[in-house]
C-alpha positions, 0 to 999 in steps of 0.5 A, spaced: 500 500 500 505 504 501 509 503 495 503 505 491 502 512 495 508 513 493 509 511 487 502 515 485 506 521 489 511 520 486 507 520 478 504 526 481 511 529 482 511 528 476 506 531 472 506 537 476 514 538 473 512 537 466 506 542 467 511 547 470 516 546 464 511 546 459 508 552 461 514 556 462 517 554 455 510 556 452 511 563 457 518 564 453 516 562 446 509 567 447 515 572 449 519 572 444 514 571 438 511 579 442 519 580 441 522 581 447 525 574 448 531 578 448 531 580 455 530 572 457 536 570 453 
């Protein structure tokens, strides 16, 4: 049981990463299409 909730946790963890990184790269790539991804850079 432990090692599910963890393994779940841990899935979470996860998603929650990827969704973060999506959203940052989608935040720069929003930025730099306006042009002012050069202050990012």
């Amino acid at each position: 049981l432990l090692l599910g909730v963890s393994f779940i946790y841990l899935l979470l963890c996860l998603c929650q990463h990827a969704l973060w990184v999506f959203v940052h790269m989608l935040h720069r790539l929003i930025q730099r299409s306006v042009g002012l991804g050069q202050i990012y850079d």
